[in-house]
C-alpha positions in Angstrom: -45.5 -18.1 -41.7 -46.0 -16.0 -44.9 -48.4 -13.6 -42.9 -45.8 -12.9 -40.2 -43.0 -11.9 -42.8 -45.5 -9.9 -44.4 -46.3 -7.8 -40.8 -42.3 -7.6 -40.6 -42.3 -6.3 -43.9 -44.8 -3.7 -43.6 -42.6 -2.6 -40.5 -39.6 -1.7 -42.9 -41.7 -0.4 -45.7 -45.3 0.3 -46.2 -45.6 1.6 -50.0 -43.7 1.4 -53.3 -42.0 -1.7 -55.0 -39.8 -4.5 -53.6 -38.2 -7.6 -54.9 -38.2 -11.3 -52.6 -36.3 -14.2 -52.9 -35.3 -17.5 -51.2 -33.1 -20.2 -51.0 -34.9 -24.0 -50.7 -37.9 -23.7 -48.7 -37.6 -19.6 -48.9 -38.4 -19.7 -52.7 -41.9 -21.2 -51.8 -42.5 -18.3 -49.2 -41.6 -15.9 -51.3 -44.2 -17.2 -54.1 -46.5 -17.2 -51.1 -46.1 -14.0 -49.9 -45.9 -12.6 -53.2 -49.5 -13.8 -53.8 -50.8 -12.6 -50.6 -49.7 -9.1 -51.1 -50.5 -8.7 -55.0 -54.2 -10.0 -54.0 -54.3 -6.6 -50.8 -53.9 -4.9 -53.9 -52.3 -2.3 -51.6 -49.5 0.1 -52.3 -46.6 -2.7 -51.5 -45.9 -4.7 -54.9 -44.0 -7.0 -55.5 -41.7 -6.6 -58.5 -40.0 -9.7 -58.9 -39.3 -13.0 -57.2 -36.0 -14.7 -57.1 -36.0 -18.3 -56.8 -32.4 -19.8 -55.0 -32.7 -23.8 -55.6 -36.2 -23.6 -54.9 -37.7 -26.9 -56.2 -41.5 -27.3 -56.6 -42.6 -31.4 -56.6 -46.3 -32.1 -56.9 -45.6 -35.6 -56.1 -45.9 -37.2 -52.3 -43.2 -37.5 -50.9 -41.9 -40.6 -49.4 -40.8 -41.2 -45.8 -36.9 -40.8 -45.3 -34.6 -42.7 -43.5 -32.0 -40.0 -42.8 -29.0 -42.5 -41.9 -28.5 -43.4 -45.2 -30.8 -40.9 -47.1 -29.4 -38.2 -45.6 -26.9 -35.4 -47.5 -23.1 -36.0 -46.6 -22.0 -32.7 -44.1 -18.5 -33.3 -43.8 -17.1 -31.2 -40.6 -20.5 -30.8 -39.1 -20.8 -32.2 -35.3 -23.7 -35.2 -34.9 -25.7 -32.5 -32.9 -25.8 -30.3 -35.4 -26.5 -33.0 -38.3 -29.3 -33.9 -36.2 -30.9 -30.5 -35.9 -30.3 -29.9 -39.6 -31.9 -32.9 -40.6 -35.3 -32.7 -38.3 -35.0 -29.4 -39.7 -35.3 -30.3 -43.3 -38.3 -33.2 -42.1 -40.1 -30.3 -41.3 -39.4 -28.3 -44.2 -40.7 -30.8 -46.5 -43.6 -31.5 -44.7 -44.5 -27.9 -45.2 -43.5 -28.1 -48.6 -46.1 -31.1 -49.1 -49.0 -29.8 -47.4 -48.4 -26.6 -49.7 -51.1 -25.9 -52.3 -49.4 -23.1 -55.0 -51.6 -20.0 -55.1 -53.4 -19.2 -58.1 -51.3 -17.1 -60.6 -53.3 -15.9 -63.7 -50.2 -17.1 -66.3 -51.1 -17.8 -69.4 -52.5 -21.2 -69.1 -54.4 -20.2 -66.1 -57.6 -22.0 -65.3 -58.1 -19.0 -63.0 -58.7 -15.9 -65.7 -60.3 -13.5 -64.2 -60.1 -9.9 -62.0 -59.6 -11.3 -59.1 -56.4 -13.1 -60.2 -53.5 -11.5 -59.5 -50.4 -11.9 -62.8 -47.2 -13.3 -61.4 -44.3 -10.8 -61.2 -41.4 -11.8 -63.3 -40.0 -15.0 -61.6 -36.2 -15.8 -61.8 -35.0 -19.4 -61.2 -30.9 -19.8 -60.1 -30.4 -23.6 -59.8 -27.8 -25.4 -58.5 -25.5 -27.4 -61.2 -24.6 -30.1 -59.1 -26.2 -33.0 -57.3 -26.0 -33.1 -53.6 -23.6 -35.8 -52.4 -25.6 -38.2 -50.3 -24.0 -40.8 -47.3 -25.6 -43.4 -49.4 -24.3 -43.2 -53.5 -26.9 -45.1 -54.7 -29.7 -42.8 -53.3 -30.8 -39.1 -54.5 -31.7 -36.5 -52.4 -35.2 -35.4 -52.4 -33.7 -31.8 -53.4 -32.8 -33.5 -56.8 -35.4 -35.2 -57.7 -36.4 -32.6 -59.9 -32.5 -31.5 -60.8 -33.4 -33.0 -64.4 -36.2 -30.2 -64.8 -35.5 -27.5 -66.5 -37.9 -25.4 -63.7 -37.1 -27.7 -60.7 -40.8 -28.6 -61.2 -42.4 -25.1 -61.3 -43.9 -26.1 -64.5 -45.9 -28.9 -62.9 -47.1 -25.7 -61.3 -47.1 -22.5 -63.4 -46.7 -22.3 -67.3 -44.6 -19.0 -68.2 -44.2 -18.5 -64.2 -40.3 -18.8 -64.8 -38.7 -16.0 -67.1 -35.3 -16.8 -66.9 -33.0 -19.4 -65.5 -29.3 -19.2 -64.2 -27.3 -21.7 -62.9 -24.6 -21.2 -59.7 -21.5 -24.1 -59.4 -22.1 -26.2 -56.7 -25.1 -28.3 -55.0 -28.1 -27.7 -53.0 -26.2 -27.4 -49.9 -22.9 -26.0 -51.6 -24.3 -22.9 -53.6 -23.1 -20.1 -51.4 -19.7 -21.8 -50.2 -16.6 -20.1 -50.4 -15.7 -21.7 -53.4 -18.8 -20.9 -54.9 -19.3 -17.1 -53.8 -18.3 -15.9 -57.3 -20.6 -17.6 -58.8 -23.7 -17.5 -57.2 -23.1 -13.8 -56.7 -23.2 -13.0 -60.5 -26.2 -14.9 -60.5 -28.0 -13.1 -58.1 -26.9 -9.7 -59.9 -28.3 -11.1 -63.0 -31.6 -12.1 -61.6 -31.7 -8.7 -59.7 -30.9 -7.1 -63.2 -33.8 -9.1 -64.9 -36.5 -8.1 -62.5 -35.2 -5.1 -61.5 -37.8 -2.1 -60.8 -38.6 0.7 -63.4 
């Protein structure tokens, strides 16, 4: 997946600096990508990353019973629930089978010239917990909320330079309500790994 946004990338712009980011599963691509074009060592570099909610857990997951595991959508139709949810399965299978690419951070095991250093990495995490059908259970999204990283440093030491927070949960971040916040946020992080 990471090679195919890098060939739509390259269609848009072949040389000079850019910036990536993602929400949830989009942070990881966007460390993965990242990677993969600092390690071309081509004219396209990578500047800085942005990290929207993007929560790194090197422990196995378990398997999810999404009737009462599953994150409340209040207003969404049952089709649409559905399609969300096997798409989130998937998601996190991804997520599981990932192995994060060697960085050459300052606790790397990996020194050496052909190990790229990070670009500055930004983190904006959601302050809230996602609100689940069941009260007693905690959405695999959170399971790292109590993190300061959302896990990264089970990763990466010194991968994350800065860390914001935006009102609202996982699945709330860029509601209406929210916009304001996660907004000032995201000029912030822009700000903080901003080219030049």
């Amino acid at each position: 997946m990471a090679r195919m946004y890098i060939r739509l990338i390259k269609k848009v712009m072949l040389r000079g600096d850019i910036v990536l980011g993602g929400w949830s599963f989009g942070g990881i691509l966007a460390v993965q990508i990242a990677h993969m074009l600092a390690m071309e060592n081509k004219r396209l570099r990578v500047s800085g990353i942005i990290l929207v909610d993007s929560i790194y857990s090197s422990t196995p997951k378990r398997v999810l019973d999404m009737d009462s595991q599953g994150p409340m959508m209040p207003g969404v139709t049952q089709d649409v629930k559905e399609k969300v949810l096997t798409s989130l399965i998937r998601a996190t299978c991804l997520c599981d089978e990932w192995q994060p690419p060697a960085w050459n951070t300052t606790d790397a095991k990996f020194h050496g010239k052909n190990v790229p250093i990070p670009p500055p990495v930004v983190l904006v995490r959601a302050k809230s917990l996602v609100p689940m059908v069941n009260p007693n259970e905690m959405c695999l999204l959170d399971k790292t909320r109590s993190m300061p990283y959302l896990g990264w440093e089970d990763a990466y030491e010194d991968f994350i330079i800065k860390v914001l927070e935006t009102c609202g949960d996982h699945y709330s971040i860029f509601d209406t309500p929210n916009v304001s916040s996660i907004t000032s946020c995201m000029c912030k992080a822009l700000e903080l790994v901003k080219v030049g």
